[in-house]
FITORTOR-810609 format. One record per residue: residue in three letters; residue number from 1; x, y, z of N, C-alpha, C in turn. Coordinates in nm, 4 decimals. Layout:
+---------+-----+----------+----------+----------+----------+----------+----------+----------+----------+----------+
! residuo ! num !      n_X !      n_Y !      n_Z !     ca_X !     ca_Y !     ca_Z !      c_X !      c_Y !      c_Z !
+---------+-----+----------+----------+----------+----------+----------+----------+----------+----------+----------+
!     Ala ! NUM !        X !        Y !        Z !        X !        Y !        Z !        X !        Y !        Z !
...
+---------+-----+----------+----------+----------+----------+----------+----------+----------+----------+----------+
END
This chain:
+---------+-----+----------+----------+----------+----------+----------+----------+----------+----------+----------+
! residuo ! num !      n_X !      n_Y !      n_Z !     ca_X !     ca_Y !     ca_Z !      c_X !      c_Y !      c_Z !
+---------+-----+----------+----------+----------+----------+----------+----------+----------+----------+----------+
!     Unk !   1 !   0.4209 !   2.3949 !  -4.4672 !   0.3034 !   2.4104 !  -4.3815 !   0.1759 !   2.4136 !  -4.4655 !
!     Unk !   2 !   0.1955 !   2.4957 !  -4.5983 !   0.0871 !   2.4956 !  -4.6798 !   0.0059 !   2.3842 !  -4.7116 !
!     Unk !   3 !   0.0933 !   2.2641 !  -4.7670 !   0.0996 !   2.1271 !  -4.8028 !   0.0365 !   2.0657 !  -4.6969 !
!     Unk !   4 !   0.0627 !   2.0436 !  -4.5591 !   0.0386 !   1.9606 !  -4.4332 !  -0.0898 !   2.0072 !  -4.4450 !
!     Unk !   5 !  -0.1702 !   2.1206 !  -4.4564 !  -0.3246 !   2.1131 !  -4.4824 !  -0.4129 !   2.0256 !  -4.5271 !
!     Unk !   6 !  -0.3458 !   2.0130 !  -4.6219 !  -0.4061 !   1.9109 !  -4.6918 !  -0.4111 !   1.7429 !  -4.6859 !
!     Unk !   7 !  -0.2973 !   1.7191 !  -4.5607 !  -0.2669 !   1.5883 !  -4.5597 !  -0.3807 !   1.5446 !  -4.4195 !
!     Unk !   8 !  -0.4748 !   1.5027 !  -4.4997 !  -0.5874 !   1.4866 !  -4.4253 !  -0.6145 !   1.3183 !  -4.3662 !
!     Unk !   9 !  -0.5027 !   1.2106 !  -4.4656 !  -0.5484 !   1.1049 !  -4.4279 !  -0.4745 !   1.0194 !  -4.3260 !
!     Unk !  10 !  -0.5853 !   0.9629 !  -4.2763 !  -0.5331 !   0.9051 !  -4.1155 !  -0.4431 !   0.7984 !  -4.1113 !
!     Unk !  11 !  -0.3661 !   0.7500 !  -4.1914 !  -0.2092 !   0.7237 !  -4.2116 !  -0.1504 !   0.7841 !  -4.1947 !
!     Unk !  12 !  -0.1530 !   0.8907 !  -4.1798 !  -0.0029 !   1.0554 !  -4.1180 !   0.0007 !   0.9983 !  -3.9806 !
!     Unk !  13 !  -0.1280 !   0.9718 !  -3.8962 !  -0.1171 !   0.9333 !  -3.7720 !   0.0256 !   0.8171 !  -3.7374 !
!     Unk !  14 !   0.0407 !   0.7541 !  -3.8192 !   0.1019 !   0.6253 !  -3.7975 !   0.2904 !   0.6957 !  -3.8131 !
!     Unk !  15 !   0.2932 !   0.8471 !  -3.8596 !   0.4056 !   0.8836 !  -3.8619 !   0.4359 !   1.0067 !  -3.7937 !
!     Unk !  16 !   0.5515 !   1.0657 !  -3.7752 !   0.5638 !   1.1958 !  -3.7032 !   0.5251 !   1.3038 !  -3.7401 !
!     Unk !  17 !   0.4841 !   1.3977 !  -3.6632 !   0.4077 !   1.5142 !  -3.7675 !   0.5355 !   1.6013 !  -3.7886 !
!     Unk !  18 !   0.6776 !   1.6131 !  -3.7639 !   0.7719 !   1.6868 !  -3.8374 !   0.7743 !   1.5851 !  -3.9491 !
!     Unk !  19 !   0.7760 !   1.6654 !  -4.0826 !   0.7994 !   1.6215 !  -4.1713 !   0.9022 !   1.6713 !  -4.2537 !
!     Unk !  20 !   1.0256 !   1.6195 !  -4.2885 !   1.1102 !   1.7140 !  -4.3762 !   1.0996 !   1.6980 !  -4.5113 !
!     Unk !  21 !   1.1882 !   1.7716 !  -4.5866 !   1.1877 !   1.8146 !  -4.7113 !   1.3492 !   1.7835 !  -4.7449 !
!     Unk !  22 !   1.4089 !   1.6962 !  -4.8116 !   1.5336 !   1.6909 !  -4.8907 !   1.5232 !   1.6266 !  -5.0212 !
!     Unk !  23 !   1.6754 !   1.6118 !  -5.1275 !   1.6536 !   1.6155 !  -5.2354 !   1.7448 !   1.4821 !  -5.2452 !
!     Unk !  24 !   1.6639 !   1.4046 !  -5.2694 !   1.7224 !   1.2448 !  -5.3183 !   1.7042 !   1.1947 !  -5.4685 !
!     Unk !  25 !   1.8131 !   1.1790 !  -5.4977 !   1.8981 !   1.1228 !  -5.6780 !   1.8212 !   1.2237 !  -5.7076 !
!     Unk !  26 !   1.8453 !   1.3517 !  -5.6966 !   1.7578 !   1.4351 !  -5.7886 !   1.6461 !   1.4821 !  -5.7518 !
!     Unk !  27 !   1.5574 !   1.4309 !  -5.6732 !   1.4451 !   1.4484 !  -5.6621 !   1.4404 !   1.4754 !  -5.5430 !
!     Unk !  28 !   1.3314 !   1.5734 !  -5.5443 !   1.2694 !   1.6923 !  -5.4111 !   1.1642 !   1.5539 !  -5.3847 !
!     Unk !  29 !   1.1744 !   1.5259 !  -5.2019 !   1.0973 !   1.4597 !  -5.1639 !   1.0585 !   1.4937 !  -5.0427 !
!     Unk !  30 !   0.9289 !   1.4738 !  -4.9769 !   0.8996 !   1.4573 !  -4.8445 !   0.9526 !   1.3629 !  -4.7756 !
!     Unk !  31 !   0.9700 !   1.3767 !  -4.6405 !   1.0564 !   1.2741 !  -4.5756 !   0.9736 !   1.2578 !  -4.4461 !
!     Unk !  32 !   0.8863 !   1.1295 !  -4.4517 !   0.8238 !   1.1051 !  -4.3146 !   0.8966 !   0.9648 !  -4.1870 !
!     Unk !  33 !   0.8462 !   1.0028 !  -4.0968 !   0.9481 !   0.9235 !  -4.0222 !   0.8600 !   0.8328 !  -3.9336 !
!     Unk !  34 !   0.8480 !   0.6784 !  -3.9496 !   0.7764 !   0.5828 !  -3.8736 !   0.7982 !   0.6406 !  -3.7163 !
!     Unk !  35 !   0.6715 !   0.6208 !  -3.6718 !   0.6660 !   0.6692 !  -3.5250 !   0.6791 !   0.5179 !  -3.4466 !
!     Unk !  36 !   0.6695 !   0.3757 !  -3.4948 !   0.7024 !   0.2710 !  -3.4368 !   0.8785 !   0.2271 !  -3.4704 !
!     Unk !  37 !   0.9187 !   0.2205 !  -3.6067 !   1.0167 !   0.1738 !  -3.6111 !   1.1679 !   0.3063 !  -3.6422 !
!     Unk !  38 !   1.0918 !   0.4662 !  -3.6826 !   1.2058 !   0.5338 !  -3.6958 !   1.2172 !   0.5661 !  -3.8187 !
!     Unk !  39 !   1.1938 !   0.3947 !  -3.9235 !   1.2639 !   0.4131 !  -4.0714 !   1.1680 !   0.5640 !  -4.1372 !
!     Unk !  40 !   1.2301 !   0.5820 !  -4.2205 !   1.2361 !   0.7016 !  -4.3217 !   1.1438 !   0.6763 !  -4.4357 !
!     Unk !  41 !   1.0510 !   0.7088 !  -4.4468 !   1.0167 !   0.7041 !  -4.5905 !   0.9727 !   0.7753 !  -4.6839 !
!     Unk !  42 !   1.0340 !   0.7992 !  -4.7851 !   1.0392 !   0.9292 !  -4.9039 !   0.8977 !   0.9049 !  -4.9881 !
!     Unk !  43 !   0.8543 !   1.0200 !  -4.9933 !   0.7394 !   1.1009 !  -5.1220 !   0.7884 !   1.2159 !  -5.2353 !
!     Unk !  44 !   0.8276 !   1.0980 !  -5.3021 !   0.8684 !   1.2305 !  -5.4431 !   0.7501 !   1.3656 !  -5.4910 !
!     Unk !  45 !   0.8371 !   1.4120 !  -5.4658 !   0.6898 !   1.5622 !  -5.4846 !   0.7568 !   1.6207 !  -5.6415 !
!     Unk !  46 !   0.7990 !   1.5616 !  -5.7260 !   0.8097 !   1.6022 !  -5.8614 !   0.7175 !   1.4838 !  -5.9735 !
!     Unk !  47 !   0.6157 !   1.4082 !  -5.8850 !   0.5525 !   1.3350 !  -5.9647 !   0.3860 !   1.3538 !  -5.9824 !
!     Unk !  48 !   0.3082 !   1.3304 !  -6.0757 !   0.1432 !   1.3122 !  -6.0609 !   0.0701 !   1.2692 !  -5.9134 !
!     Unk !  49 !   0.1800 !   1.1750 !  -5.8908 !   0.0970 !   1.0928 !  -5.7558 !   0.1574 !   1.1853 !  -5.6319 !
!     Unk !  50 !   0.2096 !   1.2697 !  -5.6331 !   0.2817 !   1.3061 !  -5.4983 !   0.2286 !   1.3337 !  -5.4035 !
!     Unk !  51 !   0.0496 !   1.3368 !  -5.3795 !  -0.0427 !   1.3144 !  -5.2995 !  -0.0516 !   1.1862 !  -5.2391 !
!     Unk !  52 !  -0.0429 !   1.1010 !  -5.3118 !  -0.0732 !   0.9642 !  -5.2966 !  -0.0180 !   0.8966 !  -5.1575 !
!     Unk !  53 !  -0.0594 !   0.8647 !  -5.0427 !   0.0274 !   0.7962 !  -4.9428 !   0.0275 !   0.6514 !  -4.9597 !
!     Unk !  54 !   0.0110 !   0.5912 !  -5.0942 !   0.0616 !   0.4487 !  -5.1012 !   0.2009 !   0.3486 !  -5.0217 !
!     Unk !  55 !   0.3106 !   0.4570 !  -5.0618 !   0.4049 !   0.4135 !  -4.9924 !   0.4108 !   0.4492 !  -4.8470 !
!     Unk !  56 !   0.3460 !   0.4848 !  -4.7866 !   0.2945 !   0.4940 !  -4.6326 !   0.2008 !   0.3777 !  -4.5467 !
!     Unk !  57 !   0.1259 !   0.3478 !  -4.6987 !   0.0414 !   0.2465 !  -4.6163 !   0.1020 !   0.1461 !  -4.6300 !
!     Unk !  58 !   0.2006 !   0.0998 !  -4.7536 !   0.2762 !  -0.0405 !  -4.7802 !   0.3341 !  -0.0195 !  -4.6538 !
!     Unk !  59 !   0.4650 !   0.0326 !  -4.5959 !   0.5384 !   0.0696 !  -4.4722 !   0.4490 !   0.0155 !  -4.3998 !
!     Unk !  60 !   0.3807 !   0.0781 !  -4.3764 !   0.2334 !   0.0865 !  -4.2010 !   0.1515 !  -0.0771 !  -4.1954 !
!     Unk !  61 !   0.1607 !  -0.0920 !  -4.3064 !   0.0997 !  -0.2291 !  -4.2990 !   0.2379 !  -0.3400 !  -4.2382 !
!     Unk !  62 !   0.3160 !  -0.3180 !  -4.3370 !   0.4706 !  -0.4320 !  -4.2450 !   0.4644 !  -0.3799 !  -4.1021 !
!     Unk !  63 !   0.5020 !  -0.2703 !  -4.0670 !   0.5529 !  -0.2130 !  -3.9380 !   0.4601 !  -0.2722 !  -3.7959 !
!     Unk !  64 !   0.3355 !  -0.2028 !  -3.8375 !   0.2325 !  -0.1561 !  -3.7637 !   0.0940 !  -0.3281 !  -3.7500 !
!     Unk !  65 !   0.1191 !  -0.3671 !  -3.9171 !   0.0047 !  -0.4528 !  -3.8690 !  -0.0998 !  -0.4129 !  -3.9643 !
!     Unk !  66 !  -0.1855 !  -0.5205 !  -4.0626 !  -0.2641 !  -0.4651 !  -4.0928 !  -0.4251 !  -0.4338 !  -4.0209 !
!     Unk !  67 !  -0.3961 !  -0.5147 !  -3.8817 !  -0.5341 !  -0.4489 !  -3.7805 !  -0.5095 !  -0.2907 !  -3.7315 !
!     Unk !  68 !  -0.4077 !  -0.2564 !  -3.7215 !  -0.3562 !  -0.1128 !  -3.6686 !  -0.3970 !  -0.0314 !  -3.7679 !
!     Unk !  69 !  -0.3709 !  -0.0394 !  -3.8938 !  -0.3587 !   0.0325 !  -3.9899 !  -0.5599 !   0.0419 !  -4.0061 !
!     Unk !  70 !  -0.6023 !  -0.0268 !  -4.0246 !  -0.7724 !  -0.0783 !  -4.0405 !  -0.8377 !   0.0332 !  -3.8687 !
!     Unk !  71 !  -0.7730 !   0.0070 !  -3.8140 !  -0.8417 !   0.0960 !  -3.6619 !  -0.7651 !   0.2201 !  -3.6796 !
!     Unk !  72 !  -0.6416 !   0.2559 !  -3.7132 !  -0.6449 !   0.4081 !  -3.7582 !  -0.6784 !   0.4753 !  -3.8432 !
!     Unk !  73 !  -0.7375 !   0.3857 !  -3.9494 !  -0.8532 !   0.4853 !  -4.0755 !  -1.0047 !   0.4771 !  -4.0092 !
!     Unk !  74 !  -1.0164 !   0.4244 !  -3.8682 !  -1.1513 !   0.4804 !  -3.7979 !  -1.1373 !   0.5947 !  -3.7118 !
!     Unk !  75 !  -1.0260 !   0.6736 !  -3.7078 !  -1.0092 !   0.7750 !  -3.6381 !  -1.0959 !   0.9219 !  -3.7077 !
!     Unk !  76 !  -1.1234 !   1.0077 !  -3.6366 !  -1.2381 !   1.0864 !  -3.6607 !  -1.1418 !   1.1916 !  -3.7520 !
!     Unk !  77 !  -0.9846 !   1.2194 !  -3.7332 !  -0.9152 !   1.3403 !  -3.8168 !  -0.8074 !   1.2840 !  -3.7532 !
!     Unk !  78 !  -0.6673 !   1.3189 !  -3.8394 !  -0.5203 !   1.3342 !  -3.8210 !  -0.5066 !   1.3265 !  -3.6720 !
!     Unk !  79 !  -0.5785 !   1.4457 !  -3.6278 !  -0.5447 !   1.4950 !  -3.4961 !  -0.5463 !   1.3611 !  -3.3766 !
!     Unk !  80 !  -0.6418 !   1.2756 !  -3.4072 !  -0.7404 !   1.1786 !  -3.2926 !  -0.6597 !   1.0707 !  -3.3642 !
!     Unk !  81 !  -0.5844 !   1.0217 !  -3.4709 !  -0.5303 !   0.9265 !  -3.4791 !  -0.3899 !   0.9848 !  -3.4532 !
!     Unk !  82 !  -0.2939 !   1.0448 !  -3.4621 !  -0.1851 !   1.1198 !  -3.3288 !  -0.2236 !   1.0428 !  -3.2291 !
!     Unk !  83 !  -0.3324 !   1.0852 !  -3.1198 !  -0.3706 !   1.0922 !  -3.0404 !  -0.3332 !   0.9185 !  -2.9942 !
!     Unk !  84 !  -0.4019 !   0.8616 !  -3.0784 !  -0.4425 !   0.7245 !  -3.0501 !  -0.2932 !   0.6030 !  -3.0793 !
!     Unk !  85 !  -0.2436 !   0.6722 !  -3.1505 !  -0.1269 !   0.6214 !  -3.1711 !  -0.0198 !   0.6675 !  -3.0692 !
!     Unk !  86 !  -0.0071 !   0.7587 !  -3.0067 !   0.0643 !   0.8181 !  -2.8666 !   0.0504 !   0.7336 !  -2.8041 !
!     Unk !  87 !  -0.0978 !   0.7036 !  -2.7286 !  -0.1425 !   0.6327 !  -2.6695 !  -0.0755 !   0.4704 !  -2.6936 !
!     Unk !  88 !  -0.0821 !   0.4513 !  -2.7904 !  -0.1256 !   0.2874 !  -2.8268 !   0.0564 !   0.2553 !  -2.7777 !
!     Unk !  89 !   0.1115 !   0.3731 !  -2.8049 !   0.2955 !   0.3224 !  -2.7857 !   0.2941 !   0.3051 !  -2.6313 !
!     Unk !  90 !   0.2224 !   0.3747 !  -2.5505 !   0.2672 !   0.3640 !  -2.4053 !   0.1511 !   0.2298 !  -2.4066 !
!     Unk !  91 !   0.0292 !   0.1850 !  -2.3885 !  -0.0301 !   0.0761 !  -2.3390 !  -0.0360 !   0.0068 !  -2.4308 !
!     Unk !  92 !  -0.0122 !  -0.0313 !  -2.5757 !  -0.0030 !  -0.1320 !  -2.6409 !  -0.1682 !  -0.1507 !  -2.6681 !
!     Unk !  93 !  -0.2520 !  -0.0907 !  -2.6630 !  -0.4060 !  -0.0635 !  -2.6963 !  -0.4138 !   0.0340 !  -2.7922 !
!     Unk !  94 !  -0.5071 !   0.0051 !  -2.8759 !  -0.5574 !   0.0910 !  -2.9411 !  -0.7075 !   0.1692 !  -2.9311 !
!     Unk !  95 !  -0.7497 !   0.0379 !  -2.9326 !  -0.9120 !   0.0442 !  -2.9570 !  -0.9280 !   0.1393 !  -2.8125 !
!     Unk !  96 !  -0.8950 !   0.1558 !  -2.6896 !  -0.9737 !   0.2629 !  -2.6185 !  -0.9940 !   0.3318 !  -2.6598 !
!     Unk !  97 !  -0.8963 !   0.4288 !  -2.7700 !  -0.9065 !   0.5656 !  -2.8215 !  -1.0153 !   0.5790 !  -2.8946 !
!     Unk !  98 !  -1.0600 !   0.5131 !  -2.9496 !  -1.1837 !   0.5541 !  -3.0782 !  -1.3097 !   0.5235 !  -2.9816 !
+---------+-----+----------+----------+----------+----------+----------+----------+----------+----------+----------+
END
């Protein structure tokens, strides 16, 4: 919970806000879960970058689209891109939300 404070950038939107915690080949990772396709994708939290949501946006860009991904970094906070991405699964729109 401490951690999720800090995850301020509007790419979280594009995933579920449960986020787990398990230990793959060794390594303690975050485990976020595509809110379009399901897949899984790990954040090693024993590295320098373990802030970094690179491997979130590579994902979000295949999945999602890179126009989706470009209109959910115009969302105002985490919260309003949730929001807009809820949305966008039931009407297939985005842009109303912003």
């Amino acid at each position: 919970e401490c951690l999720r404070k800090r995850w301020t950038a509007r790419i979280y939107g594009l995933y579920g806000p449960e986020v787990t915690a398990d230990i793959v080949n060794g390594s303690t990772c975050h485990i976020f879960k595509c809110l379009k396709c399901r897949h899984l994708i790990q954040r090693n939290l024993l590295t320098t970058d373990q802030g970094l949501t690179g491997n979130l946006l590579k994902h979000a860009k295949v999945c999602w689209g890179k126009d989706i991904v470009k209109q959910i970094g115009g969302a105002s906070d985490i919260s309003e891109a949730h929001k807009a991405v809820k949305g966008f699964m039931k009407t297939g729109k985005l842009t109303v939300y912003f």
